[in-house]
N, C-alpha and C positions, 0 to 999 in steps of 0.2 A: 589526510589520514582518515580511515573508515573506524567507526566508532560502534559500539553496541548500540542498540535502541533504548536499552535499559533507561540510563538516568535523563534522556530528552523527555523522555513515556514517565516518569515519574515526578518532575518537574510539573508537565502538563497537567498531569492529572491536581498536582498540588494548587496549580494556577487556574484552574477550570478553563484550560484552552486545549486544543487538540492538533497534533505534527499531522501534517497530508504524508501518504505515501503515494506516491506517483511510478506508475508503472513503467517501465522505460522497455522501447521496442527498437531503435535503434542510434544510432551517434547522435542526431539533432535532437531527438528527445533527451538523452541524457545531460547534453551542453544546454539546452532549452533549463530543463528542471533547474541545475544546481547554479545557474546564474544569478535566474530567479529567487533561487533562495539566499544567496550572497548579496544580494541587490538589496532582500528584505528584511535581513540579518534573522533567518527562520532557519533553525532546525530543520530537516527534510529525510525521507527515506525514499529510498530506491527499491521498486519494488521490481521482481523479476517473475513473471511465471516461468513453468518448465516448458514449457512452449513459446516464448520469448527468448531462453534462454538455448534451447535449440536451434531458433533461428540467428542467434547473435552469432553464432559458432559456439556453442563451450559456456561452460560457465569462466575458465580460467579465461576466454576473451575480454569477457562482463567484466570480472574484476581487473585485469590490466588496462583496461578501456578508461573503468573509473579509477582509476587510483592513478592514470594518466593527466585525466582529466581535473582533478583533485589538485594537482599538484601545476601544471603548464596555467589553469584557469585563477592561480592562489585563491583556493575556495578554503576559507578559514571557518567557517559555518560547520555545526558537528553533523554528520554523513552518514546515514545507518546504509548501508547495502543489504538488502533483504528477497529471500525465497517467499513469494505468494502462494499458497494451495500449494506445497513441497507433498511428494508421497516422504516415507522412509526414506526410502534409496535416495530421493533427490534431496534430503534435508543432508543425508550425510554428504552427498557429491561434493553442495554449496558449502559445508562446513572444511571439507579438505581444502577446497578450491581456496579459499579465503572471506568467503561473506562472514561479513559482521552479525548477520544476525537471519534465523530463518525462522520459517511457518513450518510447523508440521499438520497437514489437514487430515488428524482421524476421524474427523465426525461423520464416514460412511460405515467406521466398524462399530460391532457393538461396545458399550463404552469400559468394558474391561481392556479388550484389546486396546482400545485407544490409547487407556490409562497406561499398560505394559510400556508398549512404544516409545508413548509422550515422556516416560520415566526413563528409558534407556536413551533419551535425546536430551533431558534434563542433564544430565550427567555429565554426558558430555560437552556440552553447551556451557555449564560451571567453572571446567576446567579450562575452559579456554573464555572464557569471556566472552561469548556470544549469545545475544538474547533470542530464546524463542517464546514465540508465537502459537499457542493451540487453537484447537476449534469445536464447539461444541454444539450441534445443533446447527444444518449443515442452510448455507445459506442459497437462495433461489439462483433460477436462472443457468447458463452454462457455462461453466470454465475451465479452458483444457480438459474437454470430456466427462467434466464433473458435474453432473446436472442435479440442482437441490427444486424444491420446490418452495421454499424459503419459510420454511417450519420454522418456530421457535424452540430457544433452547429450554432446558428445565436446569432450571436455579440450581438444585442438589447437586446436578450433574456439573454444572458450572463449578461448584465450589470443590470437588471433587477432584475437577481437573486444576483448579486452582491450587488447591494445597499440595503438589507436587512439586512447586515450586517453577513452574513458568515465569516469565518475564509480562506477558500481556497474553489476557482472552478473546478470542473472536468469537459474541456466541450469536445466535441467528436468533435476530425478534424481527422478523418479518421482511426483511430488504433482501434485494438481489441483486443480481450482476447485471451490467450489459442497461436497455432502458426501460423504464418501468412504464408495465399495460394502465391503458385508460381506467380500469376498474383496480389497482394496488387499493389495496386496503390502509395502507400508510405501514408506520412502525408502533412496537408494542408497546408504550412505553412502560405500562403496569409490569412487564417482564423485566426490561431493563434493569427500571426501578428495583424489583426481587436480587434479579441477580446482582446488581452494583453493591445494594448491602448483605451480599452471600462473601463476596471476594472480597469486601472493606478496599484495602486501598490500590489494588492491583489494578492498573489500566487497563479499560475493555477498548477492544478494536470494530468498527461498523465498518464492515466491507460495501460495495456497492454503495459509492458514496453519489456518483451520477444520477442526480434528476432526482434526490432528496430535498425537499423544501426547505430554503432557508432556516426558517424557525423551527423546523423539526430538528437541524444537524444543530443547532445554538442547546435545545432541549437535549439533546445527546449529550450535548459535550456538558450541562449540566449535570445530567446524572452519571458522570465517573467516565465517558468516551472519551479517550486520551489520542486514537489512532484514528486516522480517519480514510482509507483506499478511494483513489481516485484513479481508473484508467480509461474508460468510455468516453466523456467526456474529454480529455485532450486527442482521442483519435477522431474525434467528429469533428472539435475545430482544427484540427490536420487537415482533413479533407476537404473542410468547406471552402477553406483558406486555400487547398492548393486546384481545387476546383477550379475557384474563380480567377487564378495566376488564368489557368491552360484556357477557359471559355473566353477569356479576355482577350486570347491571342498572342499572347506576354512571351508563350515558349516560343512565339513563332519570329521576333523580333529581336534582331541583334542577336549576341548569344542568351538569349531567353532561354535557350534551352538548356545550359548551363546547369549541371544539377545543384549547384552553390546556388546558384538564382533560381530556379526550379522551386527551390524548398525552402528558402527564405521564407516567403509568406506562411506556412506552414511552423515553421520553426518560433517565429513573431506570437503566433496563434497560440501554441503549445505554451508561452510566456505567459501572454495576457491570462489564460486560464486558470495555471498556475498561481498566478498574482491573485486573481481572484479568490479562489480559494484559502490561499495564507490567510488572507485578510477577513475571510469567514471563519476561518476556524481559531485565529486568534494567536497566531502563532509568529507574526510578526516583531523582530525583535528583541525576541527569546533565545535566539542565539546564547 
């Protein structure tokens, strides 16, 4: 059963540990993640771009997929299914379709407009039980067309969008998407810090969680980080892993080319990294 993010994200925040959201791009990714987190009795989200989610077929794919797999996998573990960088339009799609929980990213408009939006998805989001996600202060790097330069957010603004009553903030203190240049200047944390006692007890979300230094994501999750996005990262050890299947000769032997076999190593890959991270961000056994 798919759950809101709500009370996992508020738990965490209470426990100073933080739920991974993991981006899922197709079937082995999704069956990779949620084993993973059954295996590690972790809370988990599902995270989908609208470009993920195009390519799945549909978003009613996404959710029959998972709610298949939820159920033939007995994955007992609470399940957020979630919209990453949703516009409007696709915050509502994922809300009919049946996601438990979405992002709305207005932090390209100016932050009245935002604020409108973010209210008119409040609302909705209330009545049905489904947690969102705002964004303030738009985070670096490109996703699905969205290109931030990874400005930080301003605190007012944060709290602002806070007291409209969202579920969790994503606001930009310096990280981005995708992998971070030799020159990243790190994360903010003097912002953080602002903004974590702007919103008191409201879970903040750090996107671009790929090729953050350990001790930096531990320092996050101390100052109020509850969410933590992870997608770069499992698609590198995808490839590395399914790389080294095909240069090995592997496809070439017996039915090696088997897509079951094929993407097994791959699928292994997408585990271990997953494991990894539960086990940074502290989320093991929070179930």
């Amino acid at each position: 059963m798919l759950v809101s993010a709500k009370e996992m994200l508020e738990k965490a925040k209470a426990g100073k540990y933080a739920v991974g959201q993991f981006n899922i791009n197709n079937l082995e990714w999704t069956k990779a993640i949620l084993l993973t987190a059954q295996e590690l009795n972790s809370p988990v989200i599902l995270g989908v771009s609208e470009g993920a989610g195009k390519y799945m077929c549909g978003y009613e794919t996404v959710v029959g997929m998972v709610k298949g797999m939820i159920k033939c996998l007995n994955i007992t573990v609470p399940v957020a299914l979630h919209l990453d960088h949703g516009s409007y339009e696709g915050a509502k799609a994922c809300i009919n379709a049946g996601f438990s929980s979405v992002m709305f990213d207005g932090s390209h408009y100016p932050i009245e407009e935002n604020i409108k939006k973010t209210t008119e998805l409040v609302n909705a989001c209330n009545v049905l039980g489904i947690s969102l996600e705002a964004e303030v202060g738009s985070i670096g790097g490109e996703e699905d067309g969205v290109v931030g330069a990874g400005e930080c957010a301003d605190p007012n603004e944060c709290k602002m969008v806070a007291d409209l009553g969202v579920t969790m903030l994503a606001a930009g203190i310096g990280n981005i998407h995708g992998k971070y240049p030799a020159n990243w200047a790190g994360l903010n944390f003097d912002v953080l810090a602002s903004i974590s006692e702007k919103v008191g007890d409201m879970p903040l979300v750090l996107h671009g969680g790929t090729g953050i230094p350990e001790d930096m994501i531990k320092k996050a999750i101390s100052l109020g980080v509850s969410k933590i996005n992870v997608n770069t990262e499992c698609q590198l050890a995808f490839a590395a892993a399914t790389r080294q299947y095909v240069e090995a000769g592997k496809d070439l032997s017996g039915k090696g080319f088997d897509p079951r076999k094929l993407l097994a190593p791959g699928f292994e890959a997408i585990k271990a990294t997953v494991k990894e991270k539960m086990e940074l961000f502290g989320s093991v056994n929070k179930a």
